[in-house]
N, C-alpha and C positions, 0 to 999 in steps of 0.2 A: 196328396196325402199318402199315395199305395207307396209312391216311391223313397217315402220317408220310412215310413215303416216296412220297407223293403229293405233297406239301406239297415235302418235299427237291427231286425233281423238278422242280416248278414252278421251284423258286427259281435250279437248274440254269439250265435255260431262259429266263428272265429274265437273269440275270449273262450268258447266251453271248450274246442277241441287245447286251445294254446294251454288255460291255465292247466290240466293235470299236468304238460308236460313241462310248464314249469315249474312246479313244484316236485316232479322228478328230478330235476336238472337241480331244485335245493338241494334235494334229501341227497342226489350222489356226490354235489359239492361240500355237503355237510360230513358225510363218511367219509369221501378221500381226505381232506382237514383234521377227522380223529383219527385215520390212518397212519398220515403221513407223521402225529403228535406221536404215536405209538412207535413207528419208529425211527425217530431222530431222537426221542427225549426220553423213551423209556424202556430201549431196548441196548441199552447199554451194558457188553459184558468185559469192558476194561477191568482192571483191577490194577489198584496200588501198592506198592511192594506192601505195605502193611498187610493187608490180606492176603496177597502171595503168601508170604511168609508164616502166616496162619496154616491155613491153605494147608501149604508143605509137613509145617510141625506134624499136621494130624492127618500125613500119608494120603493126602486128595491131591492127584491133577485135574485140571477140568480141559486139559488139551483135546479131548476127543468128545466131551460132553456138552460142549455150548457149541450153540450153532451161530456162523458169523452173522454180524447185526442187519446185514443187507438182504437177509435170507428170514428174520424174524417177522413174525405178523400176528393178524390181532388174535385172538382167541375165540373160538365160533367157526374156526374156517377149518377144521381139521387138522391143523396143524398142533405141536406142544411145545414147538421152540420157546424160548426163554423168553421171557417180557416181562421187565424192572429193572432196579438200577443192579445190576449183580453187587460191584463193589460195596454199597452201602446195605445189600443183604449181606454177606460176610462178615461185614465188622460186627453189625447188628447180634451176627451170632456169636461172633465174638465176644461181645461184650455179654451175653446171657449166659455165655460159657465160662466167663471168669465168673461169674454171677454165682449159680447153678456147681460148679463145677462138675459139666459135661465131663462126660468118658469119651473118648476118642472114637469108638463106636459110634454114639450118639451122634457128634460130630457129624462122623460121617453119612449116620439116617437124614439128617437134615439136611444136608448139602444135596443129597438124593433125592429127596421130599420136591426141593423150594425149582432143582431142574428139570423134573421129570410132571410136576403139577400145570396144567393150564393153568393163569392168570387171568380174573376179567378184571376190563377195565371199566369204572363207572367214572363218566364227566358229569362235572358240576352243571352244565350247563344242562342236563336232561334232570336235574334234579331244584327244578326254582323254587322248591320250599326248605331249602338246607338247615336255614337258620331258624326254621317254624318246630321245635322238638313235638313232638305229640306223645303216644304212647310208649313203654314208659317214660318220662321227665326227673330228670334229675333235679328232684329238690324236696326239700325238707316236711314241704308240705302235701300231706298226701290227698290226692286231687283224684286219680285214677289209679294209682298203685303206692302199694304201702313197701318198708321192707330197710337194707340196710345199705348204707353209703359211703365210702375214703374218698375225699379228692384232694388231691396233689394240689402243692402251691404252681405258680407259673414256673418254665425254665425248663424243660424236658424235650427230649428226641425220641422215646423211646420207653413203652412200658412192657413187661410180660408177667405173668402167672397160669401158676394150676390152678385148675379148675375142675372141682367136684359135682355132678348134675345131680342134686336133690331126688330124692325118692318123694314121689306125686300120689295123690288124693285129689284129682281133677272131676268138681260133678258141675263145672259150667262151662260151657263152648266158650266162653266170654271170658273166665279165667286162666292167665297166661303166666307161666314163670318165665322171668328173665338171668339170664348172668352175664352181664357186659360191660362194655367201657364205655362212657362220654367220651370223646376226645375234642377237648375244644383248641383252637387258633385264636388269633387276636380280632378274626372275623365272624366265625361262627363256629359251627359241632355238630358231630354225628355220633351215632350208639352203632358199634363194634360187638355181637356174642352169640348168643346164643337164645332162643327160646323154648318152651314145654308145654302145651296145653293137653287135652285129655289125651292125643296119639302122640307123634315122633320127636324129639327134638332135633329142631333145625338151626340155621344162621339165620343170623337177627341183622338188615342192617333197619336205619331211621334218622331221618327220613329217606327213602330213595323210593324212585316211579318205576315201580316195577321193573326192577334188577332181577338180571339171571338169577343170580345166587341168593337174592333173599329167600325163604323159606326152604332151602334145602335140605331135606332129610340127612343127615352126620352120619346115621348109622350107629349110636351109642342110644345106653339106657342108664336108667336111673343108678347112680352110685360108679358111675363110668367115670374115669380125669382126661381133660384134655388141656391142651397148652396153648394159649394166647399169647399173640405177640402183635404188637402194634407198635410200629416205627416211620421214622419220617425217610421217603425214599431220595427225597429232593424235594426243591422248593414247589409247594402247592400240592405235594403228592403225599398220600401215609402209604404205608404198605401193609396190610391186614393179613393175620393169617391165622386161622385153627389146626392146630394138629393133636394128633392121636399121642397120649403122654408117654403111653407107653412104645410108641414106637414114630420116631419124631418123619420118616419118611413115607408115611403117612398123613398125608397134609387134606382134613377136612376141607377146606376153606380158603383161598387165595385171591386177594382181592388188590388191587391199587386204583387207590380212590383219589379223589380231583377235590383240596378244598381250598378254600381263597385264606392265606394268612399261613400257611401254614409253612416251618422254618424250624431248623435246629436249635435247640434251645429256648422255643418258647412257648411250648405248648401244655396244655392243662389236660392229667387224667384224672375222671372220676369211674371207682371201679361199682359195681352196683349189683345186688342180690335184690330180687324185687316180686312179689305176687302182684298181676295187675288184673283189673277189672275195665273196660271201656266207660261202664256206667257207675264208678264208683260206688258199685254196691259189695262189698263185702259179707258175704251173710248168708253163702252158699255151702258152708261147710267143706270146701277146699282147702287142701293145705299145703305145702310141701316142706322136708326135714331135710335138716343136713345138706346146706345145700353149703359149698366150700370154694372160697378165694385161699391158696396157701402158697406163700414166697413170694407177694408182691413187692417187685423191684422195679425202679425210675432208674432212667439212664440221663443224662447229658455228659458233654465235651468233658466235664469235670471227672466223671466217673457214673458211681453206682452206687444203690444203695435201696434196702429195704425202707417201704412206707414207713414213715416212722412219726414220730411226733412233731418231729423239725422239719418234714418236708410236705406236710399236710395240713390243708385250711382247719382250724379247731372249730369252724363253723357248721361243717360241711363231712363230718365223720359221724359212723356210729348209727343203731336204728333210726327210724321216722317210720308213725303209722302208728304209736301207740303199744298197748299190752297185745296186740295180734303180732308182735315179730317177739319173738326168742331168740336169744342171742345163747348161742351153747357155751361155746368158749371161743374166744379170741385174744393175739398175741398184736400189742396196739404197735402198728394198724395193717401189719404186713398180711394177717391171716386169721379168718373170720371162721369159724360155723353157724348158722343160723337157721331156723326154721320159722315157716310163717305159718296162720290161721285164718283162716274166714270164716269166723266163729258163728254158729247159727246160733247161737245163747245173745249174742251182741246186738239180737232185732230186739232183745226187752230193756227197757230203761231200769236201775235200780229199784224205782219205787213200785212199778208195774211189777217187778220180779216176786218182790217183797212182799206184795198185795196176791199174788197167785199163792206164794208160799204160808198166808195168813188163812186163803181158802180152803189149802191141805190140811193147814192144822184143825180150822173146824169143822174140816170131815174127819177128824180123828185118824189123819193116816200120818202125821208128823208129829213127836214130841213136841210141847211147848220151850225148853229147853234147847232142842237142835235150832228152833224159830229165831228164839231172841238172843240165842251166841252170836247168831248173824245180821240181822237183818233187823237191829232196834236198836 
């Protein structure tokens, strides 16, 4: 019996010292596979006469400014070499620039921006609730957050806009503004922006497990514009980016993300102004004004064009949430103002109200008149 359980023992001891090292030997097989993804497939600084010729137009060489792709690597490691597809960042801007009609300055802010910015890269595979949306959710029905919606029909590469950040009235840790984009595939979707609670506004991604760059402080405040861009870099990849509006090399935000389905020409934006609450309660007296989507433009192989009534679900635009969102003005569908409420008046039911206001009157501190213009 001792020598059984000597024998079991040993074999304890063995398995405990073996298994951490092989779960090392995963985790470094695991890295050198994202490494090696990083760069064979997305460290790509070719470029196609088409963007040459861009390029050239607006007095950029990048002969001295991209580092060769066998010298690229991932981001985290002290390095800022380049990592994404360059070529299909160029067109990208290109086509925002015929868009927009960029100044060749600008132009050149960005080109500066997009090679001088670290890159992270998040994989799909450290993110297994991709397709699970949570906080906020793009849909009509408001669950955890209220607020206002455009989304695009199918058929897109590529969306961007300004972006104005709402002046805040934050009195719940629980209350979150949002300004972002769904991007969905023919497989799943993530939310792409920005968010505001009582301190800084940061980057919003969702879902992702704990990503570098989610909550990162921007460095802007309330009534600040910044510029959105979100494009498809290659198959399965977006490439995400916040910049500073007013000076595009500048780049808040830089992100190339890993998602299953994703392809030129087939992808779904929804753009989204939102107050959100965890606990669906509304009723904290938070608010936020003026919060602003302006020049929203869809790209594909066909061209460009502002959100407009033809290229947007008529389902799927416009408020949700009720008389708590204000709609200031908007130009259907490329560019919204809005402001939302969390109205502390919304905890009484009509009749409740009614019946408080029946009590004022017979204490004689309300006209009978002011009573029943309203509330009979």
């Amino acid at each position: 019996m001792k020598k059984y359980l000597s024998l079991a023992f040993a074999f304890m001891l063995v398995l405990g010292m073996s298994f951490p090292a092989l779960m090392a030997d995963a985790y470094f097989e695991e890295d050198s596979k994202k490494e090696n993804i990083i760069k064979t497939e997305l460290s790509d600084t070719s470029l196609s006469d088409e963007a040459i010729s861009f390029l050239a137009e607006n007095n950029i060489s990048l002969d001295s400014k991209v580092t060769p792709n066998s010298e690229v690597m991932s981001e985290g490691n002290g390095n800022t070499e380049y990592i994404g597809v360059l070529n299909e960042e160029i067109l990208a801007l290109k086509n925002a620039a015929q868009a927009y009609g960029f100044t060749q300055q600008q132009i050149q802010a960005y080109v500066e921006g997009i090679l001088n910015t670290p890159t992270t890269v998040i994989f799909e595979e450290d993110n297994p609730d991709l397709s699970i949306m949570s906080n906020p959710t793009s849909t009509r029905v408001p669950d955890d957050g209220i607020g206002y919606e455009v989304q695009s029909l199918t058929g897109y590469s590529q969306a961007t806009s300004y972006v104005t950040l709402p002046t805040r009235s934050i009195n719940n840790l629980n209350d979150i503004a949002y300004l972002f984009y769904t991007a969905y595939s023919s497989s799943t979707c993530m939310d792409f922006g920005v968010r505001g609670g009582m301190y800084s506004w940061v980057t919003s991604f969702n879902p992702v497990k704990n990503p570098k760059e989610d909550g990162v402080a921007i460095g802007k405040n309330d009534g600040d514009r910044v510029y959105i861009n979100i494009s498809v870099a290659s198959d399965g990849w977006l490439s995400c980016k916040i910049m500073d509006a007013n000076n595009f090399s500048n780049v808040l935000c830089s992100v190339l993300y890993q998602m299953t389905g994703v392809k030129k020409d087939s992808m779904v934006f929804n753009k989204q102004i939102s107050l959100c609450n965890n606990y669906a309660t509304y009723t904290s007296g938070s608010s936020i004004s003026h919060a602003k989507f302006n020049q929203s433009y869809l790209y594909n192989s066909k061209g460009y064009s502002l959100m407009n009534s033809s290229n947007t679900n008529s389902k799927r635009r416009g408020a949700f949430g009720g008389s708590r969102v204000t709609v200031n003005s908007y130009t259907q569908w490329d560019s919204e103002d809005v402001s939302i409420y969390f109205n502390l008046l919304l905890l009484f039911s009509r009749r409740l109200w009614a019946s408080c206001l029946a009590i004022v009157y017979h204490l004689g501190m309300a006209p009978r008149s002011w009573f029943s213009a309203r509330y009979t």
